[in-house]
C-alpha positions, 0 to 999 in steps of 0.5 A, spaced: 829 518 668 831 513 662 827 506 664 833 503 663 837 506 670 830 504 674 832 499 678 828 494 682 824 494 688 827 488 691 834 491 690 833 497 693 830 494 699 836 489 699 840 497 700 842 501 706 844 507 707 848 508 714 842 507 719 836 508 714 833 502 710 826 501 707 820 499 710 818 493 705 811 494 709 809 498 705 806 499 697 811 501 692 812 501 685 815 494 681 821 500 680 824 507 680 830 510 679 835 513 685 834 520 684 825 519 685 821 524 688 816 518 690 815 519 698 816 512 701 817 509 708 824 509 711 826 505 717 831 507 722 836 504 727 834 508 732 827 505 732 824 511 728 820 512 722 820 517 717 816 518 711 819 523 705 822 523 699 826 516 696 831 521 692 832 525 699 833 520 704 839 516 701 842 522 701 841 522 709 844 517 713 838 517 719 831 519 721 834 526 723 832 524 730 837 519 733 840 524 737 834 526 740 833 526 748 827 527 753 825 533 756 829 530 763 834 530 759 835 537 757 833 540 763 837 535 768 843 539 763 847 545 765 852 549 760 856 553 763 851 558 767 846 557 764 840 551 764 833 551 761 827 554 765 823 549 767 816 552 768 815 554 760 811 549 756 816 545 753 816 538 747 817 532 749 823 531 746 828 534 742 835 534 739 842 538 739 840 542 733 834 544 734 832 550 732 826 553 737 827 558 742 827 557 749 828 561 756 834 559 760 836 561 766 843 564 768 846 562 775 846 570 776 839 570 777 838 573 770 834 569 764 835 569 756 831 566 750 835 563 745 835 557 740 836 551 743 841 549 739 845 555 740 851 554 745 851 558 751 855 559 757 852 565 760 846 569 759 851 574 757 849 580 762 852 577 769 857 582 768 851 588 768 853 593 773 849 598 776 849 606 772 851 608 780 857 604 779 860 606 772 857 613 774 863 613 780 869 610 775 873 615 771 876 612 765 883 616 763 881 623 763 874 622 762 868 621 767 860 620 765 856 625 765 851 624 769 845 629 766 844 625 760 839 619 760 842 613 762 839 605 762 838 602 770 845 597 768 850 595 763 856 591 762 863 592 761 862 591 752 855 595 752 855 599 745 851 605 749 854 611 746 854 616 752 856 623 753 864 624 757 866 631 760 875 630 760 880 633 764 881 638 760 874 642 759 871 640 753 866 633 753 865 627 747 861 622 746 863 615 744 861 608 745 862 606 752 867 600 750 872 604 748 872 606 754 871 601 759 876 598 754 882 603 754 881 604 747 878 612 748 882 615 754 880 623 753 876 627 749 881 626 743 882 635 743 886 636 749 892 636 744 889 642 740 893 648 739 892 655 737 893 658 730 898 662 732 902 656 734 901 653 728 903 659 724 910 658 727 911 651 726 916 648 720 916 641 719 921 639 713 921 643 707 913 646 710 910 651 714 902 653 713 900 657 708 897 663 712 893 666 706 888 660 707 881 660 712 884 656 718 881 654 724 882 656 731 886 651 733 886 644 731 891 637 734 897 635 731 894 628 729 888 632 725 885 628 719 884 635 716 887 637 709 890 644 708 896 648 703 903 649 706 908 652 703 916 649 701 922 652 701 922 651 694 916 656 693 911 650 691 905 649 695 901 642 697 895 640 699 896 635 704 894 632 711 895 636 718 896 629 721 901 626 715 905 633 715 906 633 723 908 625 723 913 626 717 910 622 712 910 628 707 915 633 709 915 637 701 911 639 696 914 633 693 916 638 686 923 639 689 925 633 686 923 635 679 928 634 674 929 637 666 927 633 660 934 633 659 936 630 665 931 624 665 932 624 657 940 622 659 938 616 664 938 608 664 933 604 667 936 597 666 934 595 659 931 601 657 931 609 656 926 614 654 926 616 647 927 623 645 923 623 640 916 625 643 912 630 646 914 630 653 913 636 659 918 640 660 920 637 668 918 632 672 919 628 679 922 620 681 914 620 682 910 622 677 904 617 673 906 621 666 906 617 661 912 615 656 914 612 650 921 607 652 926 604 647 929 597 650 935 594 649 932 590 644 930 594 639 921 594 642 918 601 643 912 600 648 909 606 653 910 605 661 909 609 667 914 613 669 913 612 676 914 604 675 920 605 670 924 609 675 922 604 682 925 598 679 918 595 678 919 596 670 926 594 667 925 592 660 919 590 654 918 584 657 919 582 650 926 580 650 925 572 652 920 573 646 922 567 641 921 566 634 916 561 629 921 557 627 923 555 635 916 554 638 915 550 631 921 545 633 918 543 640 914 538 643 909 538 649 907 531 651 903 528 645 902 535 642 906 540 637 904 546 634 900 545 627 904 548 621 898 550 617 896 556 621 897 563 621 902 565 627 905 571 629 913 572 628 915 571 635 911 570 641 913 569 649 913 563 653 906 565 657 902 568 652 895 566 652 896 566 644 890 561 641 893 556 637 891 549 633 896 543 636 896 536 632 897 530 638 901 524 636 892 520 635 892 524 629 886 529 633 888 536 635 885 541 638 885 549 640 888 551 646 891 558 649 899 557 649 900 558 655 897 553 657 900 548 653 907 550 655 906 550 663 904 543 662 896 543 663 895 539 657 900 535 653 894 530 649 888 532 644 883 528 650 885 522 646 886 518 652 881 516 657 882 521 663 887 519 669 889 513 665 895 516 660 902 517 663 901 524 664 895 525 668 896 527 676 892 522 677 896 516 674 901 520 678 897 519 684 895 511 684 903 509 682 905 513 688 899 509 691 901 502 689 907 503 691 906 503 698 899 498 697 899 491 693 892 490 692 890 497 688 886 498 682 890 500 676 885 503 673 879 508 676 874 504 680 867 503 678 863 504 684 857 498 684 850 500 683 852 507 681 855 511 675 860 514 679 868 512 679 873 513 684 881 515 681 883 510 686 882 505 690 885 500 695 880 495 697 884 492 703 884 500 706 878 502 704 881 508 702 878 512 695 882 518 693 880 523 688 884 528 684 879 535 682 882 538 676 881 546 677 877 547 671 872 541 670 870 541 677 870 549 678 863 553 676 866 555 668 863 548 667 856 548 670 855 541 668 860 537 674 861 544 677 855 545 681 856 546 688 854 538 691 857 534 685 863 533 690 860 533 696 855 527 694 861 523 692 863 524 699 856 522 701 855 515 698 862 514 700 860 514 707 855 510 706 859 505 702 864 505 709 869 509 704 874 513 706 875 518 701 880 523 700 880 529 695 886 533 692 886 539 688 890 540 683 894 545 685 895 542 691 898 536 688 903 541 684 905 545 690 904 541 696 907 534 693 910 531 699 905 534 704 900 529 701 903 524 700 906 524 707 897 525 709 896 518 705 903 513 707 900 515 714 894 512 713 896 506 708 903 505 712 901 507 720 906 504 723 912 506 719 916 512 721 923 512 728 920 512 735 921 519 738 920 522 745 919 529 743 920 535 748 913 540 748 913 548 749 909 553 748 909 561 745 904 565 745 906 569 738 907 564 733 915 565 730 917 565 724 919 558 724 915 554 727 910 559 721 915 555 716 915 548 719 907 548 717 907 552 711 912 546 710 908 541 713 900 542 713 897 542 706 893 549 709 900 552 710 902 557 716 898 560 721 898 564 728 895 565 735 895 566 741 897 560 744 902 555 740 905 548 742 911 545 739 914 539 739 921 538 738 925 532 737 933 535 739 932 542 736 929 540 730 921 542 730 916 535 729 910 538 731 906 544 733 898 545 734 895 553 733 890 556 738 887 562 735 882 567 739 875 566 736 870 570 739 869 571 747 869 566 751 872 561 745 878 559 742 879 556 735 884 548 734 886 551 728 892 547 727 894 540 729 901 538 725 906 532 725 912 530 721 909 523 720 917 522 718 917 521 726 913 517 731 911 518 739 906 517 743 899 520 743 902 527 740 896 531 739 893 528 746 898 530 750 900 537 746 891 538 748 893 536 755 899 542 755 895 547 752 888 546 757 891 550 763 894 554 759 886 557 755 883 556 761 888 562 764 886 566 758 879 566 760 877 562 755 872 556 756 870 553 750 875 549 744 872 549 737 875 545 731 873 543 725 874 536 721 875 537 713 871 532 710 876 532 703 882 529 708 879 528 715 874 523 719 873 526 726 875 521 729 882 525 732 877 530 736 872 524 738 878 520 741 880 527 744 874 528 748 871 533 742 863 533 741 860 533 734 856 539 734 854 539 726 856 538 719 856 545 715 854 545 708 860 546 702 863 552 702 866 555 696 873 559 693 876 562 687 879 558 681 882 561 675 884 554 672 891 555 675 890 556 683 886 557 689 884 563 692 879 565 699 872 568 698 874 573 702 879 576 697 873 577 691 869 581 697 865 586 694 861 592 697 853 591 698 849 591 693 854 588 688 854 582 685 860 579 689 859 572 683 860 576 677 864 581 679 869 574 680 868 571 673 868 578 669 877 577 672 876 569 669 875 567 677 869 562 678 867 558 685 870 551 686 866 548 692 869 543 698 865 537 701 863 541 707 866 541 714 865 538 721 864 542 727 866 539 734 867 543 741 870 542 748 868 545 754 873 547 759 869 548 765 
């Protein structure tokens, strides 16, 4: 690190981070710098002292152990079923998040051994039964077979995978909580016919080619492939259960027209040029290739197929402009360099690499595309967020509407080299705009995966509230963000309202559009909705979604902050708590986004803070945002890779919050 960004030791014992501060008793050196591996002594609130490294602890905001309790404490406590066994040999003190396992004892009279910080309810066997009790149940046409080995006890959900004898003679085996659960009802064969019946079915177009080795019988739902004949005199190779459905009803080639007919067609702008090789006849379906002529005099190949489904209708040229028209435009401060080799004529969205002059006198090269979809309209000439293009100029302009006192330029962030977009001191409210390209991994230098996240850090440790925007977000979701930060400079603006609550247990179509307009996240479903409305029109709606046994997801909580009431996502919780507990659940988690969110509506609401999860990542080409899970890949493939050879690379969040309610 350079000498000059080390900075005193009498200043950095003048500093505190959240609850952390150094011990001034202690020998240190005359100066350091903030990201110094050297190991000092911290003092905490708590009382505590730690002994780690300075570049890590004022990333932290305490010792680590304030939340830590006494041995009593734990086992005075109870969760759900479960307490912790007295008798086993146990530390002094620990926290929620601790990661030791330890013996817990289940009402049932059963123990378990778990992490300590792994949330129970039960030891998860107090539902077991004994093998006499399931061996004296029939599920459907199908009883256990008794002559098989079988444990002592199991419960309803076990993946045992046991032997079953049907009604109609024949046995299967399969997991037992397909059967308990009324998924697998018989041997699955009790439909089987013989292949005599088969040989005299028709179905559409089809009946069974007997020349073929068949089997002796086979159910009509069978995902076996077999030739059948059509009327037409063709054969198919297809599914026994596709055919007996209806989803295959010919060999397909009925509908096989001669070159000429097709030759005589119109799609749209485009017919087939005569003046090629083409098979003799073919389907509405087929993949072959041809050469088509469109209206507009280009010749270019396409599939058959997606000419004659509507998919294709032209060259996709025709609204290709020449040279001359694309050389008279301008693009914010930019314009096409003349003294280039251009092409005759190309489309708006081409990623054609051209050389712009900008109104400085600089230039730059850069996709076409781009320039014309309004990504870039300056050479860089002026300092990022501050010229009359920018997002962010966008978003302090719109922020100084509703806030006298913001800065009007990015805001230096004292003692560090970091800067907020925008600022409003009286608010204490930081907002960044993220750009998908230089905050994405493309660009390493500031795409790492805690470049975002540290900013969120240290503007917790300054008592910021910082709120970060990406940029499709800002394009696509405008006023929805900009109602998220009026509600927090303006709280009190908006007409007072008394709404009416009700619930659905299928999230309709409506309320799906109220929160893909309203929610920043968009529309979402679950097993139990709350909505509230003022006279017919919806002004709020909150979403339940079934995690896993036991547990129910918040997964929306959404107001129309054109309106006020009284405690809206309080009395929407207090509707929906019976109405879970019903259903068997007895946990509610949610989770706070550290990009818009503080925690405190779920603090207020009676939530416990579990813990803060790490940052997650999406996709970004540039343009948009995708979910991980959309670039999923195999195991063993490297699912990175793969993303950025289709020009889709990782773009991290600032992490999460996790908070429960117990509902027992």
């Amino acid at each position: 690190m350079n000498q000059k960004n080390k900075l005193s030791k009498d200043w950095w014992l003048a500093q505190r981070w959240d609850k952390l501060k150094l011990d001034p008793n202690q020998q240190m050196p005359d100066k350091w710098s903030e990201g110094s591996g050297l190991k000092l002594r911290f003092l905490c609130e708590c009382g505590r002292i730690s002994f780690t490294s300075f570049g890590s602890a004022i990333k932290s905001t305490s010792c680590g152990k304030c939340t830590f309790k006494s041995k009593e404490y734990w086992l005075s406590q109870k969760w759900g079923k479960v307490k912790i066994d007295p008798t086993q040999l146990l530390p002094n003190e620990w926290g929620p998040s601790s990661g030791r396992k330890i013996i817990y004892l289940c009402d049932c009279g059963k123990t378990i051994k778990a992490n300590m910080c792994r949330t129970l309810q039960s030891c998860g066997k107090c539902s077991f039964l004994p093998k006499e009790h399931w061996l004296s149940l029939k599920y459907g046409e199908l009883s256990l077979i008794s002559d098989q080995e079988l444990p002592d006890e199991w419960g309803p959900n076990s993946n045992y995978r046991f032997e079953y004898l049907c009604s109609c003679g024949k046995t299967t085996k399969t997991m037992f909580e397909n059967v308990s659960t009324g998924h697998s009802v018989s041997c699955g064969k009790c439909t089987a016919k013989p292949l005599s019946w088969w040989l005299e079915q028709k179905w559409g177009k089809l009946r069974m080619d007997s020349s073929q080795e068949l089997l002796g019988q086979a159910a009509p739902k069978t995902n076996i492939k077999l030739w059948f004949l059509c009327d037409c005199g063709n054969k198919t190779h297809a599914l026994i259960s596709n055919v007996t459905t209806g989803r295959t009803k010919s060999c397909d080639k009925c509908n096989y027209k001669p070159k000429e007919y097709w030759l005589a067609q119109r799609w749209d702008k485009l017919i087939i040029d005569p003046n090629q090789i083409l098979p003799d006849e073919w389907g509405l379906q087929s993949e072959i290739k041809v050469r088509c002529i469109c209206d507009c005099g280009t010749i270019r190949n396409f599939i058959f197929y997606y000419i004659n489904n509507g998919t294709t209708n032209s060259c996709g040229q025709c609204s290709w402009m020449s040279k001359e028209h694309w050389l008279k435009q301008k693009w914010g401060k930019l314009v096409i360099d003349i003294n280039q080799k251009l092409l005759d004529n190309w489309g708006s969205s081409v990623d054609y690499l051209l050389k712009f002059n900008c109104d400085c006198g600089g230039n730059i090269i850069l996709p076409f595309g781009r320039v014309n979809r309004g990504s870039t309209k300056s050479c860089g000439c002026l300092r990022i967020g501050q010229n009359e293009f920018s997002a962010e100029n966008e978003i302090r302009k719109f922020v100084m509407s509703l806030a006298s006192d913001t800065f009007s330029t990015s805001y230096k962030i004292p003692n560090s080299r970091k800067t907020y977009d925008v600022y409003v001191p009286s608010k204490k409210l930081a907002i960044e705009f993220h750009g998908l390209i230089w905050h994405g991994e493309k660009f390493s230098t500031k795409g790492s995966k805690k470049n975002d996240f540290d900013k969120y850090i240290l503007s917790r440790q300054r008592g910021d509230r910082l709120i970060q925007i990406y940029a499709d977000e800002w394009k696509n979701k405008q006023s929805i963000i900009k109602n998220m930060i009026e509600n927090i400079l303006s709280p009190l603006k908006g007409r007072r309202i008394s709404p009416k609550y009700t619930v659905e247990n299928i999230t309709s179509m409506v309320t799906r559009d109220f929160l893909d307009r309203s929610h920043y996240l968009g529309a979402a479903s679950g097993c139990l909705t709350v909505i509230a409305k003022h006279h017919d029109q919806i002004v709020g709606v909150w979403v339940f979604m079934k995690r896993e046994e036991g547990t129910v997801l918040w997964h929306r909580a959404c107001w129309d902050h054109q309106y006020k009431a009284w405690n809206p996502h309080e009395k929407a919780l207090n509707i929906a708590l019976p109405l879970l507990k019903a259903m068997g659940f007895t946990r509610i988690i949610t989770f706070s986004d550290n990009r818009f969110h503080t925690g405190n509506l779920y603090e207020k609401l009676g939530f416990v803070f579990e813990k803060n999860l790490d940052p997650e990542y999406s996709y970004t080409n540039g343009n948009s945002r995708v979910s991980k899970y959309t670039m999923r890949v195999e195991a063993g493939r490297n699912e990175k890779l793969e993303a950025e050879a289709k020009g889709w690379y990782r773009i991290w969040d600032s992490g999460k919050k996790r908070y429960s309610l117990s509902l027992e």
